[in-house]
Backbone as a printed PyTorch tensor [residue, N CA C, xyz], in Angstrom:
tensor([[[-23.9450,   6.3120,   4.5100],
         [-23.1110,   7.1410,   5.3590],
         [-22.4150,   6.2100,   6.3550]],

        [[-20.8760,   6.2990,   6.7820],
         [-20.8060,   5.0850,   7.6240],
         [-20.6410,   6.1040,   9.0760]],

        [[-20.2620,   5.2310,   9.4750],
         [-20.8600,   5.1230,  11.0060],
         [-19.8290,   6.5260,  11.7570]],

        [[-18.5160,   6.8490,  11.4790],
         [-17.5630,   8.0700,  11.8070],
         [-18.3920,   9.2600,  11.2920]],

        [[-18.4510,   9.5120,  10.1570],
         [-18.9030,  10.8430,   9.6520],
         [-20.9880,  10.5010,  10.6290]],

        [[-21.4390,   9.8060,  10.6440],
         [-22.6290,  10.0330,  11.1870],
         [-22.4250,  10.3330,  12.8540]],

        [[-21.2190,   9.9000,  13.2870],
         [-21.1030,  10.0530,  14.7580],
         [-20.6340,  11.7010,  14.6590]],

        [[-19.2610,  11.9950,  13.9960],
         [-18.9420,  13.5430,  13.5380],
         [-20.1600,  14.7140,  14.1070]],

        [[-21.1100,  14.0000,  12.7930],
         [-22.5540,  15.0220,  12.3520],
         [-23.2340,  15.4000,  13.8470]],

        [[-23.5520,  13.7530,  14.1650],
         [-24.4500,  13.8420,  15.7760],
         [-23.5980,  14.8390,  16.6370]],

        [[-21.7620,  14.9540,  16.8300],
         [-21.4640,  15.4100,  17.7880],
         [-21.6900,  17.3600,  17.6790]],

        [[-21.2120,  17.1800,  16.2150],
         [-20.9790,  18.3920,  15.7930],
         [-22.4720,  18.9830,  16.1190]],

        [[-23.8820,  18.7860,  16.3390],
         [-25.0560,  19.3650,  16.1780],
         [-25.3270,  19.3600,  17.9240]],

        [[-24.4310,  18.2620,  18.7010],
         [-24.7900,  18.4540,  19.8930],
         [-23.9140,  19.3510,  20.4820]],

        [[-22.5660,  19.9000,  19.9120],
         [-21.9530,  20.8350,  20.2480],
         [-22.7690,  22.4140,  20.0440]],

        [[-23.1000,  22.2790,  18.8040],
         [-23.9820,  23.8600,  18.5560],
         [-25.0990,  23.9150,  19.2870]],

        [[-25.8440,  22.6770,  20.0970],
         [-26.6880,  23.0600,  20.8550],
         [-25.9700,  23.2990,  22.3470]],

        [[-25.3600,  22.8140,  22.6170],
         [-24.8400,  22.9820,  23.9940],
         [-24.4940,  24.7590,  23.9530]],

        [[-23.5610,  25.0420,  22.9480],
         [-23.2170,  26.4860,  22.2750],
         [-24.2190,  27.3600,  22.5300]],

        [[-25.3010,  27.0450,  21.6790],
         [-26.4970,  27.7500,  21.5890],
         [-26.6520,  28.1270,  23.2140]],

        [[-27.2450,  26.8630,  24.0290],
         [-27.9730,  26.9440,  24.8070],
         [-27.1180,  28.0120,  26.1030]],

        [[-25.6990,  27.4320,  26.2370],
         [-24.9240,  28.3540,  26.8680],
         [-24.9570,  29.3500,  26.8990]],

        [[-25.5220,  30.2660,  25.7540],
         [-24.8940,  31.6350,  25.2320],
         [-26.3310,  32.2550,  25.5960]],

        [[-27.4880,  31.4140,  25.2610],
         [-28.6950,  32.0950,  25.9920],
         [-28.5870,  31.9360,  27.5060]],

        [[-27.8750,  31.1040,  28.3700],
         [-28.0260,  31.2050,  29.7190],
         [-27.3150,  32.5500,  30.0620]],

        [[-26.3540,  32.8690,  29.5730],
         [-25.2690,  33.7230,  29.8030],
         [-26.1590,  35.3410,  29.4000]],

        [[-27.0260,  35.4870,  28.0630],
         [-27.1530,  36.5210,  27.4450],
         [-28.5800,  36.6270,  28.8380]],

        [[-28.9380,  35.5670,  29.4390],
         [-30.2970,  35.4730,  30.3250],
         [-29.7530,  36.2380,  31.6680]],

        [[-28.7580,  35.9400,  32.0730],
         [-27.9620,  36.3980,  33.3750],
         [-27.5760,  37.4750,  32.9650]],

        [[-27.2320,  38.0550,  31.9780],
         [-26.8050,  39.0800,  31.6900],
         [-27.9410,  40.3130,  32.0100]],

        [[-28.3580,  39.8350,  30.9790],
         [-30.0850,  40.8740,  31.5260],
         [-30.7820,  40.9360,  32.8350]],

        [[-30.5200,  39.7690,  33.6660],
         [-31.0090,  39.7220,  34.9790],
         [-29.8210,  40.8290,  35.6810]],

        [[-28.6990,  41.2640,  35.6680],
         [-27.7270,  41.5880,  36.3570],
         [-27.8890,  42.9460,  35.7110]],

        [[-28.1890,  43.3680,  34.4560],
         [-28.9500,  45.0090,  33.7810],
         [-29.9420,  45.7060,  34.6210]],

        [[-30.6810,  44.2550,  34.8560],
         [-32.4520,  44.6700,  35.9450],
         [-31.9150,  45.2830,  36.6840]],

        [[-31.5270,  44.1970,  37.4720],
         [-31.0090,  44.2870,  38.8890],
         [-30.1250,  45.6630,  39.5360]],

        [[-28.8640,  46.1120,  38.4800],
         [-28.2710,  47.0140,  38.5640],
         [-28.8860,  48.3870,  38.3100]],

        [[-29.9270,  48.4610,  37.4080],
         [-30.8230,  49.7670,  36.9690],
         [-31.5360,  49.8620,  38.2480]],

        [[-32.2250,  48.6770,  39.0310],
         [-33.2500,  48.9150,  40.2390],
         [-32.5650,  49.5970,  41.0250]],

        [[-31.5380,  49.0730,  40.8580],
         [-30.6770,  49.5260,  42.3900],
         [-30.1460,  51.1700,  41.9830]],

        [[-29.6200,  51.4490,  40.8470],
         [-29.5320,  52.7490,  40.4340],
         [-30.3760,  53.8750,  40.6110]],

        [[-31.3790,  53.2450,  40.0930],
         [-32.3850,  54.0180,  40.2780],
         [-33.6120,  54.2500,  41.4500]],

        [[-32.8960,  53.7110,  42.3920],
         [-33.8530,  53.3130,  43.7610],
         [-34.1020,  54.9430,  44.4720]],

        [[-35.5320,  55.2490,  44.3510],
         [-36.1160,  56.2980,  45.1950],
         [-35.9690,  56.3170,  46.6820]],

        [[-35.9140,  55.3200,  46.8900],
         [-36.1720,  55.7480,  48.4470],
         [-34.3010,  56.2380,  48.9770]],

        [[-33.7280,  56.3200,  48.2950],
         [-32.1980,  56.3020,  48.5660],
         [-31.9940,  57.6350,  49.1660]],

        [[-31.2920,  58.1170,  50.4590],
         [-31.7400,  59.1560,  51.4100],
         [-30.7620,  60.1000,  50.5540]],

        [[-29.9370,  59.1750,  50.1040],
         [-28.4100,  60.2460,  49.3280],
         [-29.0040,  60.8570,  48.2540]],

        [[-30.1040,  59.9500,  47.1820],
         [-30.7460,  60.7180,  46.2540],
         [-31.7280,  61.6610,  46.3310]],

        [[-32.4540,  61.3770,  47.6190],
         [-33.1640,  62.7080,  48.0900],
         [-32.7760,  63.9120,  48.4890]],

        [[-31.4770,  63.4070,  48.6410],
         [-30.9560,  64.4940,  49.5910],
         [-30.1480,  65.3680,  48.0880]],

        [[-29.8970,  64.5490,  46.8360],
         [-29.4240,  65.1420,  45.8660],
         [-30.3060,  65.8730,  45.0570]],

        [[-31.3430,  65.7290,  44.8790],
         [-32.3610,  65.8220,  44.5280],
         [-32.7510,  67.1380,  44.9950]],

        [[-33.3820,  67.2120,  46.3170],
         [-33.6760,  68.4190,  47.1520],
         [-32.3880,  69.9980,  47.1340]],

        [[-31.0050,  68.9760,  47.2560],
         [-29.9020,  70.3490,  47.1500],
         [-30.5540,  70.5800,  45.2920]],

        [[-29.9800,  70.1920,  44.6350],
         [-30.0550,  70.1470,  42.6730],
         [-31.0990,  71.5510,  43.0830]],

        [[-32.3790,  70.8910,  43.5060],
         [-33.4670,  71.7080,  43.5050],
         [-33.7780,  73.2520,  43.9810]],

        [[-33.0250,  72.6600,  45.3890],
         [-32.9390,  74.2270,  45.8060],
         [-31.8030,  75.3320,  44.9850]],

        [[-31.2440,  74.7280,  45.0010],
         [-30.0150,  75.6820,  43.4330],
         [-30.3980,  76.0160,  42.4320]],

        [[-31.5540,  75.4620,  41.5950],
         [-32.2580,  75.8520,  40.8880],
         [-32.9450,  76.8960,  41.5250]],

        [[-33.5930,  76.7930,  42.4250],
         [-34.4950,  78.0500,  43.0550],
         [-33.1920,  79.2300,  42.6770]],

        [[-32.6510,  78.8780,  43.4840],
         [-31.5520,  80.0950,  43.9900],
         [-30.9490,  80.7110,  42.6290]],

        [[-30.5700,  79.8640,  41.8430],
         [-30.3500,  80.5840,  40.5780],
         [-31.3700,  81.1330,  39.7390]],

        [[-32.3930,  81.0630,  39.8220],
         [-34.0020,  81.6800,  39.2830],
         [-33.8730,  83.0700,  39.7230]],

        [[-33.8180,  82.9140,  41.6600],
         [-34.0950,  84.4920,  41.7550],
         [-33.0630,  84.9020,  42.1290]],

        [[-31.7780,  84.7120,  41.6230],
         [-30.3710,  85.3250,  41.3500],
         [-30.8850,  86.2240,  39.7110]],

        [[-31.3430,  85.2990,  38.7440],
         [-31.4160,  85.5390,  37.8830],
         [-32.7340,  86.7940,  37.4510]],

        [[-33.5030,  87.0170,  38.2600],
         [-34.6370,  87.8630,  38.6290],
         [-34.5430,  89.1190,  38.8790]],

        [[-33.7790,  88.9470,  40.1050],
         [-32.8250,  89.7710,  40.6720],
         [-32.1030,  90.8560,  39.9020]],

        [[-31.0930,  89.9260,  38.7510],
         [-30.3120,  90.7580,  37.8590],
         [-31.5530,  91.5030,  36.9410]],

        [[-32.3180,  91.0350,  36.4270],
         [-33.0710,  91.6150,  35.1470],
         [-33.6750,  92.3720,  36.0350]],

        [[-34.1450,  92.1810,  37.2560],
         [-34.9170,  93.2280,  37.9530],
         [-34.0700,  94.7500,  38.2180]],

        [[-32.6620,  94.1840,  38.1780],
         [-31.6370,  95.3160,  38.6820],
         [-31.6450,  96.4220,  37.4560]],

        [[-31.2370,  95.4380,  35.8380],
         [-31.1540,  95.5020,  35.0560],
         [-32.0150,  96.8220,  34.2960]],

        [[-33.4280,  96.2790,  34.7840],
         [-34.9720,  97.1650,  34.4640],
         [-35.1050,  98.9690,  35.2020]],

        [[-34.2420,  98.4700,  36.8690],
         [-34.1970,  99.6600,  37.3790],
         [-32.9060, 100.9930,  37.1770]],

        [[-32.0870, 100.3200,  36.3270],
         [-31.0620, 100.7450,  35.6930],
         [-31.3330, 101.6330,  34.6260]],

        [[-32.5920, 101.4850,  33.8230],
         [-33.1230, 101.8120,  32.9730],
         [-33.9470, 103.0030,  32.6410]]])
């Protein structure tokens, strides 16, 4: 083998590792910045999500015995 095509080979294998290795730093940060963004999404103590949480909730109530209400109306109709 002379000495061009063996230098070629060496560069060409240190390019696919550099490649390689890049693409796992990148696919590594990537997933760190998924974590990171889900924690923060999903963070409990968040006063806005409690506070979304608690309204959601009470509307549910309220539509239960809205809905109670009617079948109860419904029954005395009867």
């Amino acid at each position: 083998m002379n000495i061009d095509l063996e230098n070629a080979i060496c560069h060409g294998e240190e390019q696919r590792r550099k490649r390689y290795q890049k693409n796992n730093e990148y696919a590594r940060a990537r997933s760190n910045i998924a974590k990171e963004t889900e924690a923060l999404f999903y963070l409990v103590e968040c006063p806005l999500t409690e506070e979304f949480h608690h309204h959601h909730h009470h509307h549910q109530i309220q539509d239960l015995q809205q809905e109670v209400k009617m079948i109860s109306n419904e029954e005395d109709d009867i």
